[in-house]
PAMIFI-323714 format. One record per residue: residue in one letter; residue number from 1; y negated, x, z negated of N, C-alpha, C in turn. Coordinates in nm, 2 decimals, always signed. Atoms other than C-alpha are relative to their C-alpha. Last residue first. Example, Ala and Ser with C-alpha at 12.3 -4.5 7.8 and 13.67 -1.06 7.14 Angstrom:
BEGIN
(node 's', 2, (+0.11, -0.09, +0.00), (+0.11, +1.37, -0.71), (-0.11, -0.08, -0.08))
(node 'a', 1, (+0.12, +0.09, +0.00), (+0.45, +1.23, -0.78), (-0.12, +0.09, +0.00))
***
This chain:
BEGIN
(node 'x', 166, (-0.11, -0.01, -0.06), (+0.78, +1.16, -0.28), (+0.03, +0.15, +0.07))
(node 'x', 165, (-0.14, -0.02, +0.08), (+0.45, +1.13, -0.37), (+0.16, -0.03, +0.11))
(node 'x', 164, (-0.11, +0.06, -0.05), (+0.16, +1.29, -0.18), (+0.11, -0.03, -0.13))
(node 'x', 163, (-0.18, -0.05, +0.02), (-0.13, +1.38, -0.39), (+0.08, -0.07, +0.09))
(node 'x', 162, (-0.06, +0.10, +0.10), (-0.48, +1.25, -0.26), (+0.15, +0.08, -0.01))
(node 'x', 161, (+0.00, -0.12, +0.10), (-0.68, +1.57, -0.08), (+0.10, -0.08, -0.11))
(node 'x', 160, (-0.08, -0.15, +0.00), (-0.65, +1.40, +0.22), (+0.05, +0.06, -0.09))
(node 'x', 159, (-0.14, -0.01, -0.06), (-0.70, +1.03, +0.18), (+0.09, +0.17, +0.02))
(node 'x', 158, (-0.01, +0.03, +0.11), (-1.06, +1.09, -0.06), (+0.21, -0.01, +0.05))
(node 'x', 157, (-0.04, -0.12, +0.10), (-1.14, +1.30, +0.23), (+0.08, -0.01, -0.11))
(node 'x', 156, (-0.10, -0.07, -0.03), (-1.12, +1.02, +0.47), (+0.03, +0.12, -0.13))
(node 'x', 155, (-0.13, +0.02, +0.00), (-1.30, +0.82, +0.23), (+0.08, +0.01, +0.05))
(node 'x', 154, (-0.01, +0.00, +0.12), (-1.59, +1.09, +0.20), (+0.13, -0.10, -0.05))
(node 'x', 153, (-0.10, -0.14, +0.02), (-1.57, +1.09, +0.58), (+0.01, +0.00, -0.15))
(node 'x', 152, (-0.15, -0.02, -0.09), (-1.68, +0.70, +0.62), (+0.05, +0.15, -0.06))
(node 'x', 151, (-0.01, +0.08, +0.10), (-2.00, +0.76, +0.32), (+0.21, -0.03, +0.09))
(node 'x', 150, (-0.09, -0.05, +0.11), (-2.07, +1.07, +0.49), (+0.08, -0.12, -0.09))
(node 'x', 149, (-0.12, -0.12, -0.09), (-2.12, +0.89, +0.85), (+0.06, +0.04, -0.17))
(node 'x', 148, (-0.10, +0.06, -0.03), (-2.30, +0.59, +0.65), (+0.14, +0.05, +0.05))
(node 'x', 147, (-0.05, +0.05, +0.18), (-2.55, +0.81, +0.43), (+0.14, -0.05, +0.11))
(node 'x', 146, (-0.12, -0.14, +0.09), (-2.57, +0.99, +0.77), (+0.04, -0.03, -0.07))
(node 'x', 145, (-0.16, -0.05, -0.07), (-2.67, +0.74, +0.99), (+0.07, +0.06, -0.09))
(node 'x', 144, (-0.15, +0.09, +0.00), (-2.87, +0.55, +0.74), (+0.06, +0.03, +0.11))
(node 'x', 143, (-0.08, +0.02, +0.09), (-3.09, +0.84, +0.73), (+0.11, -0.10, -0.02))
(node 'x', 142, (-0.06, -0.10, +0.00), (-3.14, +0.90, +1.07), (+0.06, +0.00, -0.14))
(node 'x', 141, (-0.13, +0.04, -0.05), (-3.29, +0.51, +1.07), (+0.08, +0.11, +0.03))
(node 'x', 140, (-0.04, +0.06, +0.12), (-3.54, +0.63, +0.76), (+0.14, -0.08, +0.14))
(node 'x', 139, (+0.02, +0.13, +0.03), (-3.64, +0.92, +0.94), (+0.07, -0.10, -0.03))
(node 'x', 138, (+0.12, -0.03, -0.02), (-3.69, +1.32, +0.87), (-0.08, -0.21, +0.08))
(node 'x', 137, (-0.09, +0.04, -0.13), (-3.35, +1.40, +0.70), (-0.14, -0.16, +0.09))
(node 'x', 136, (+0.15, -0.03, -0.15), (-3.56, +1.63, +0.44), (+0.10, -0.05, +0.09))
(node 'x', 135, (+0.16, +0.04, -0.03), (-3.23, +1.56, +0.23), (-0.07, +0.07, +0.07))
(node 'x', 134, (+0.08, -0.07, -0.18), (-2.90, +1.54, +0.22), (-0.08, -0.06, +0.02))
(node 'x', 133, (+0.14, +0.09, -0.03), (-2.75, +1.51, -0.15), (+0.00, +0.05, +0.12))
(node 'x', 132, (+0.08, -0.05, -0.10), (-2.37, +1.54, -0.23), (-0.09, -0.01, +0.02))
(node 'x', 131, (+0.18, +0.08, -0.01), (-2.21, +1.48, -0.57), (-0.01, +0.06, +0.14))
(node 'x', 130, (+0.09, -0.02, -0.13), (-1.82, +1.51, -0.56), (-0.12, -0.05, -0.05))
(node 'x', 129, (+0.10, +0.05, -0.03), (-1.61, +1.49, -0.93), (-0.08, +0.05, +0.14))
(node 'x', 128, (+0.08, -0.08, -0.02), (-1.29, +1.63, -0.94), (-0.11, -0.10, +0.06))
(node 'x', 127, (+0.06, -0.07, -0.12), (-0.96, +1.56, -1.05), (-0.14, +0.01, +0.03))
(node 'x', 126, (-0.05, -0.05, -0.12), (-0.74, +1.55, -1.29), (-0.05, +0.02, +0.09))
(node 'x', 125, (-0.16, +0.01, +0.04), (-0.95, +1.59, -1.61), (+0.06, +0.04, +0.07))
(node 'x', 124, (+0.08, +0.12, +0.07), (-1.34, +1.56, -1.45), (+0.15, -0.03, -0.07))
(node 'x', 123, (-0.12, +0.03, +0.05), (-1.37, +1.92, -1.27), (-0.03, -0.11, -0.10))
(node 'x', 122, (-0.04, -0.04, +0.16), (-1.68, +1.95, -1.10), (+0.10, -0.09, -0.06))
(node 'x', 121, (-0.13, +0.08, +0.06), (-1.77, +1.96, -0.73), (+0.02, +0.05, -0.14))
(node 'x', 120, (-0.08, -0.07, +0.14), (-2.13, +2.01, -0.63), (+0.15, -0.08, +0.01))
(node 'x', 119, (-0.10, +0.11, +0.09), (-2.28, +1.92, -0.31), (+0.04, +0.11, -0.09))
(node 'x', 118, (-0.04, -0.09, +0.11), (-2.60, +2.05, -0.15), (+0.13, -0.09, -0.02))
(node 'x', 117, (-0.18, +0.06, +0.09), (-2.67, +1.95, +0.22), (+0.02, +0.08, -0.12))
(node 'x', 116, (+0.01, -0.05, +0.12), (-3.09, +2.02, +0.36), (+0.19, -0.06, -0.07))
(node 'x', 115, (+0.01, +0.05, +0.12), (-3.22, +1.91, +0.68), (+0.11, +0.05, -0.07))
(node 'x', 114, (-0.05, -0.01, +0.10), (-3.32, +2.08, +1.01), (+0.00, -0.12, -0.18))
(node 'x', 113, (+0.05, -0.11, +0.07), (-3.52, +1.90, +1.27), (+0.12, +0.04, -0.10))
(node 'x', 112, (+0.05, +0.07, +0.13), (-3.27, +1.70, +1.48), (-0.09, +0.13, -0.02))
(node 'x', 111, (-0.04, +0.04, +0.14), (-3.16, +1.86, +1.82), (-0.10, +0.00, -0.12))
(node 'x', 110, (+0.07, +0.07, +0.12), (-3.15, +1.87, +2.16), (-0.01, -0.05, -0.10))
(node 'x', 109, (-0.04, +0.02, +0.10), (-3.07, +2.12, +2.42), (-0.06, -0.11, -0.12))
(node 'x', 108, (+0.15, +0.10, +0.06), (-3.11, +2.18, +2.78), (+0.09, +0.00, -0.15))
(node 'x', 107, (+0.04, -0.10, +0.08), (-2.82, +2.45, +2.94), (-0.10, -0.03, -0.11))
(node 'x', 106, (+0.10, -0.06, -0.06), (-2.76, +2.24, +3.24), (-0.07, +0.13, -0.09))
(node 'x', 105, (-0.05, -0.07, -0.13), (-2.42, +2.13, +3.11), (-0.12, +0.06, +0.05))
(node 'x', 104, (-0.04, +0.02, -0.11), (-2.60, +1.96, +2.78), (+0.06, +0.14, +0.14))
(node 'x', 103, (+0.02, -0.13, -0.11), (-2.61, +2.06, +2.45), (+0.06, -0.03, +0.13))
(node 'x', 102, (-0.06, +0.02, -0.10), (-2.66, +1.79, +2.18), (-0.05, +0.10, +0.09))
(node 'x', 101, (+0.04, -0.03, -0.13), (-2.74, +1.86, +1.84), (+0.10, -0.03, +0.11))
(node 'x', 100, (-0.08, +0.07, -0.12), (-2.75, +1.72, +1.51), (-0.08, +0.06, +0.16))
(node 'x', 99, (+0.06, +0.10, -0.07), (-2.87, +1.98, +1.22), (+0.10, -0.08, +0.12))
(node 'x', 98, (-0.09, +0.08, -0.10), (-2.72, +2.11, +0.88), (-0.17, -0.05, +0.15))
(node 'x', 97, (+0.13, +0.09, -0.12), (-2.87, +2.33, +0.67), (+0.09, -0.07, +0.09))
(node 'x', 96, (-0.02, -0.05, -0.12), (-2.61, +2.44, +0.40), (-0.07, -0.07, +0.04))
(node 'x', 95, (+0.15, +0.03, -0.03), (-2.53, +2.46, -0.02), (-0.02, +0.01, +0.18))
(node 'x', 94, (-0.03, -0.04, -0.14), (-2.17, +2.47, -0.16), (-0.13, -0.07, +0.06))
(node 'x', 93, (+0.11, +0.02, -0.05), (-2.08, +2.44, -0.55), (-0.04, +0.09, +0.17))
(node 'x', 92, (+0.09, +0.06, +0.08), (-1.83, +2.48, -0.76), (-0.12, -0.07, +0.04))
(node 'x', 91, (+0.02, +0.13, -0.08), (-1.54, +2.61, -0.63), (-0.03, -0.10, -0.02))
(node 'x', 90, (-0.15, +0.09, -0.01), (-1.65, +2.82, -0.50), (+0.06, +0.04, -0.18))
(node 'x', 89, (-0.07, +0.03, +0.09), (-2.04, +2.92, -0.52), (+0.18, -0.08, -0.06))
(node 'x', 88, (-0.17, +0.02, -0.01), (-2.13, +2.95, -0.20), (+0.01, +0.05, -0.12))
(node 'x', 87, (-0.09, -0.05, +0.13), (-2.50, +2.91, -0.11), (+0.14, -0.01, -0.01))
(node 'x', 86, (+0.15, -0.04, +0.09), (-2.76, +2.88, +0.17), (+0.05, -0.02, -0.10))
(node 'x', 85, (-0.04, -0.01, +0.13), (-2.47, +2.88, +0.44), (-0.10, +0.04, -0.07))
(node 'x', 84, (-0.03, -0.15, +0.11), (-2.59, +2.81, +0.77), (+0.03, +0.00, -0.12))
(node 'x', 83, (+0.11, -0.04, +0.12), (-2.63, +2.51, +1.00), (+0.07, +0.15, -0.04))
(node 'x', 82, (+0.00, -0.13, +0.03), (-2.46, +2.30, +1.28), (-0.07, +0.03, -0.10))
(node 'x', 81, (+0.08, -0.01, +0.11), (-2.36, +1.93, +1.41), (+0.01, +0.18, -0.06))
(node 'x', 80, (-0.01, -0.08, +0.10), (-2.23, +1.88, +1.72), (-0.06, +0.00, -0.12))
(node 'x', 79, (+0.10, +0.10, +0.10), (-2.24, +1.67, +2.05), (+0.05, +0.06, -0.13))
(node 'x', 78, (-0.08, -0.04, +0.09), (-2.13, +1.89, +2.38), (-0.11, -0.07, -0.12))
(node 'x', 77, (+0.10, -0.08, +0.15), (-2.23, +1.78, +2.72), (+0.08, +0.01, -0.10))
(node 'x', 76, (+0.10, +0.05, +0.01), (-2.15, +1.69, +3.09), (-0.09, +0.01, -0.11))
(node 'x', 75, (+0.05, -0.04, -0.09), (-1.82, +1.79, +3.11), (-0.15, +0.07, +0.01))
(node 'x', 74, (+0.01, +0.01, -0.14), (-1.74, +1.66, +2.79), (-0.03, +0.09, +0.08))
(node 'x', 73, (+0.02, -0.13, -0.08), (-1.71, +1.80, +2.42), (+0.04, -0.11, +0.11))
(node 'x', 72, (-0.05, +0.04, -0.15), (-1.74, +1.54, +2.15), (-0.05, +0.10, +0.09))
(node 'x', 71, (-0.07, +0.16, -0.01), (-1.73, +1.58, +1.79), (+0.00, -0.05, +0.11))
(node 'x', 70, (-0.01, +0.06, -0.15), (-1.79, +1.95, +1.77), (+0.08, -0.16, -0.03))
(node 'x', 69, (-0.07, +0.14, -0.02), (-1.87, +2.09, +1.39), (+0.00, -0.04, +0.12))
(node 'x', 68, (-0.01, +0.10, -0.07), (-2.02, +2.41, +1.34), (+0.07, -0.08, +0.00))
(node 'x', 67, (-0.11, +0.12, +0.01), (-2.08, +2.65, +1.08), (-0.03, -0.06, +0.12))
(node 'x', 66, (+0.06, +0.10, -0.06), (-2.34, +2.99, +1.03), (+0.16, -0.09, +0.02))
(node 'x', 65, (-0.07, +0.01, -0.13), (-2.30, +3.26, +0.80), (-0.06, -0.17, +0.05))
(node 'x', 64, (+0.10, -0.05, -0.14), (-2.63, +3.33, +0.59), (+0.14, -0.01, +0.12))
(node 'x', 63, (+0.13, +0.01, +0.04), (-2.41, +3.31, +0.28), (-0.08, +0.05, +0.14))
(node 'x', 62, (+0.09, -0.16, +0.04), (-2.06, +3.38, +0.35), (-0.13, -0.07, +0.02))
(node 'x', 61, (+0.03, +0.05, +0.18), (-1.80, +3.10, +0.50), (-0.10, +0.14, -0.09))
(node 'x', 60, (+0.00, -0.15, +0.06), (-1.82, +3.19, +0.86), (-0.03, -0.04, -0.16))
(node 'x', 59, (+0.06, -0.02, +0.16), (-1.66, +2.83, +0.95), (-0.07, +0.12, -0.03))
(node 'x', 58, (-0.01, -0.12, +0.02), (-1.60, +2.71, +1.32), (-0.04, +0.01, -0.12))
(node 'x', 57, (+0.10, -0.04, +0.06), (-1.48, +2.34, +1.39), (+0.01, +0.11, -0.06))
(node 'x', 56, (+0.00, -0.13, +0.06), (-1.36, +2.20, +1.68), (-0.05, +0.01, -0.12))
(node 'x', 55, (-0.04, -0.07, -0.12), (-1.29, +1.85, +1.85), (+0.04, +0.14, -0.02))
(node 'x', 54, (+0.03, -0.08, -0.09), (-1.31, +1.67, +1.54), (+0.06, +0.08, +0.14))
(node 'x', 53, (+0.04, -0.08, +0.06), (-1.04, +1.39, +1.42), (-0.11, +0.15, +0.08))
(node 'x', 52, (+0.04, -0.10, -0.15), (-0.95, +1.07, +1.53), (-0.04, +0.11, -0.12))
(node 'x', 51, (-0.11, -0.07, -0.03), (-1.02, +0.77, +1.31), (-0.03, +0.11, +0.07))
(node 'x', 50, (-0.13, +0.04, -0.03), (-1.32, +0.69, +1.16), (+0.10, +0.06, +0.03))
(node 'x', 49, (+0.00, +0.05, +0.11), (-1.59, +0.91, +0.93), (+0.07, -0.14, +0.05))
(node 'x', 48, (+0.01, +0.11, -0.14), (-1.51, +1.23, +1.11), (-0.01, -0.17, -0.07))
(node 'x', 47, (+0.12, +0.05, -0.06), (-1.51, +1.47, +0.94), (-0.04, -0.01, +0.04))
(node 'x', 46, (+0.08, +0.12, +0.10), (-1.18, +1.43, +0.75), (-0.13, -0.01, +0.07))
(node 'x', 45, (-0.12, +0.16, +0.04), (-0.88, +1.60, +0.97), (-0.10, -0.10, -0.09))
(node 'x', 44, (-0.07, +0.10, -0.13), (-1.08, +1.85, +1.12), (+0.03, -0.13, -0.02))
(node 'x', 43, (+0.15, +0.08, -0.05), (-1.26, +2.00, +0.77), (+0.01, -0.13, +0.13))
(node 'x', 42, (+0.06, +0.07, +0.11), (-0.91, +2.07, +0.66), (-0.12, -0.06, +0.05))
(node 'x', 41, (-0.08, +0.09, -0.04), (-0.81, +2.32, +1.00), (-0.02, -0.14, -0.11))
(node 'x', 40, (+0.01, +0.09, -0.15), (-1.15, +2.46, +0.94), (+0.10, -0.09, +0.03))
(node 'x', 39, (-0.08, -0.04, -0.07), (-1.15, +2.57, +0.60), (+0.05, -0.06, +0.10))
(node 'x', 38, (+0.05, -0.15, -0.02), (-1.47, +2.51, +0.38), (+0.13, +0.03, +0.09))
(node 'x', 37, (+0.12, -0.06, -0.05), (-1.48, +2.17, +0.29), (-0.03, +0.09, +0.05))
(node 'x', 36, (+0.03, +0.13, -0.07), (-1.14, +2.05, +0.21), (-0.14, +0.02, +0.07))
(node 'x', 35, (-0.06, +0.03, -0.15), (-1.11, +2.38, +0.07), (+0.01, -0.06, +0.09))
(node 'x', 34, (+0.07, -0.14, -0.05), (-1.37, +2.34, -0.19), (+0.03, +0.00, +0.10))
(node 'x', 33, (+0.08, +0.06, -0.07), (-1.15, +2.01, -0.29), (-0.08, +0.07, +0.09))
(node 'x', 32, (-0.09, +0.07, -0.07), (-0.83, +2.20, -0.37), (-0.11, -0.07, +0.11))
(node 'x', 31, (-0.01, -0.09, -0.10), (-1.07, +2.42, -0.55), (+0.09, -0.07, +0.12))
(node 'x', 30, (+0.13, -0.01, -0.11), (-1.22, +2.12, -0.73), (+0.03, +0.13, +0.08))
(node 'x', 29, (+0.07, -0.10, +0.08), (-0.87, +2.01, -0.86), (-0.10, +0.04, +0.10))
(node 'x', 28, (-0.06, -0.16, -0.05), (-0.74, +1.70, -0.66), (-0.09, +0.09, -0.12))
(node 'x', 27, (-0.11, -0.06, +0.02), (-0.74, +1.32, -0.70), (+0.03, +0.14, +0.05))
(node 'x', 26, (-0.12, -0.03, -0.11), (-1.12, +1.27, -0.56), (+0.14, +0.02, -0.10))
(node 'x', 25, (-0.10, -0.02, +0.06), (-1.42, +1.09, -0.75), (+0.16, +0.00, +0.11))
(node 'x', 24, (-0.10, +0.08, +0.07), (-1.72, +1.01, -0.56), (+0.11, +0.15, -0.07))
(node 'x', 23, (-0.08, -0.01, +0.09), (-2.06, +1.05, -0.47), (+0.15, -0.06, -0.01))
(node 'x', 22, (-0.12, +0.03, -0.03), (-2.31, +1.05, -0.18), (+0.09, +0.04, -0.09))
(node 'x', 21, (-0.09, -0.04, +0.14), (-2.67, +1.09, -0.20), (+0.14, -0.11, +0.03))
(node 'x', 20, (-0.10, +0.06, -0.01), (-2.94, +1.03, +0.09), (+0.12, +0.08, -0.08))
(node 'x', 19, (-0.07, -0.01, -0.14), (-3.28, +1.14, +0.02), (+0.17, -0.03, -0.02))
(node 'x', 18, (-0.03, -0.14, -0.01), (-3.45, +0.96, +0.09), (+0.00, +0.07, -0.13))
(node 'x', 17, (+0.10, -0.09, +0.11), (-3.38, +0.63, +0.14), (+0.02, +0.09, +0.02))
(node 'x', 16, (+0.11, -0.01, -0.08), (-3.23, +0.45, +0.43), (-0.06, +0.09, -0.06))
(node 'x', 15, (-0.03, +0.02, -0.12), (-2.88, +0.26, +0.30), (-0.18, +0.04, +0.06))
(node 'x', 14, (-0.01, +0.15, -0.10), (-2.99, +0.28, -0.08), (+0.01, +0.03, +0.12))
(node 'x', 13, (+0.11, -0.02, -0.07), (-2.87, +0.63, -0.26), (-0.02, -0.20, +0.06))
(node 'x', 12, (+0.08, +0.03, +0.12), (-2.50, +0.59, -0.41), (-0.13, -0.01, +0.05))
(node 'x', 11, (+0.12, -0.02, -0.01), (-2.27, +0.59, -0.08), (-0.10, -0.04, -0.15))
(node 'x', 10, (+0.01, -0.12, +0.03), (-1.94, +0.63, -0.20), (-0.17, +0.02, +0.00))
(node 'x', 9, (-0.10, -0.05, +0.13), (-1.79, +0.28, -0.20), (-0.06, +0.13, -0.07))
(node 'x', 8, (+0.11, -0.14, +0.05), (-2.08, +0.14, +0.02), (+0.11, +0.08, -0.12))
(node 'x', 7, (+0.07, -0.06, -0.10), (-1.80, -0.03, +0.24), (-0.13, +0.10, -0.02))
(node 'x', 6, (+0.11, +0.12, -0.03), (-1.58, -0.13, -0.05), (-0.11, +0.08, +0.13))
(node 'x', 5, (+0.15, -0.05, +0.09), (-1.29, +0.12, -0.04), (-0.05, -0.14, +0.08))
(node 'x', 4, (+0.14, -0.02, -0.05), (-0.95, +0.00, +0.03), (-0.13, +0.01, -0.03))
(node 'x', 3, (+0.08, +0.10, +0.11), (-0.61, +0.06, -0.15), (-0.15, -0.02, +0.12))
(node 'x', 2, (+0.18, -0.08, -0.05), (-0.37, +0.14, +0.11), (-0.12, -0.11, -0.13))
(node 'x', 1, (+0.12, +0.08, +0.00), (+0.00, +0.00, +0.00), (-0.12, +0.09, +0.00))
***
């Protein structure tokens, strides 16, 4: 049996506000969770906030390294999300610029201004509290993309990191 989240299950923040906060409660220890975040075959399989799972995703885990995400690669263009590492504290804490870009076949490019991802994980018995904030995200219908995108991937995540029985 699948239990089901409520559609703002994770999202804490209101649907627009700034800036957009995202919380829950995972079944795993917070290094279990860390890696869910930080090692590419892991990051694949969650974010994405339906089915399906990324295209690619590169990691230089190290402070000043850089990340990518690919969620659709065509002919015609490539649709991504990117940034850099502005802290790494494992597995405690994980800080990073994120922006949305699209890179077309001609070489043109276009993307978001930068904005701002912190999350903490902290140990809560068995498993592990998530905070996320993402802010400077620059208007109020960009923000209810994301609250909504992390708020989908937060309950893939919450599917991955869950114990298997049996």
């Amino acid at each position: 049996m699948t239990v089901q989240q409520q559609p703002q299950a994770f999202l804490k923040s209101n649907p627009g506000q700034e800036p957009v906060l995202v919380e829950g409660l995972f079944r795993a220890d917070p290094g279990r969770v860390f890696r869910a975040f930080t090692e590419p075959d892991e990051v694949r399989c969650w974010f994405v906030p339906k089915s399906g799972a990324l295209v690619s995703a590169e990691i230089d885990l190290q402070v000043g390294g850089r990340w990518c995400f690919v969620i659709e690669k065509t002919a015609e263009k490539q649709i991504h999300f990117e940034g850099e590492y502005l802290a790494i504290e494992a597995p405690n804490r994980l800080e990073f610029s994120w922006r949305h870009v699209q890179e077309y076949a001609d070489g043109t490019r276009e993307a978001t201004d930068t904005s701002r991802v912190s999350v903490t994980f902290t140990e809560v018995g068995k498993a592990t509290e998530v905070k996320l904030r993402h802010e400077a995200i620059k208007t109020e219908d960009a923000r209810r993309g994301v609250g909504g995108g992390w708020n989908g991937c937060f309950g893939r995540l919450a599917d991955l990191v869950a114990p298997r029985n049996g």
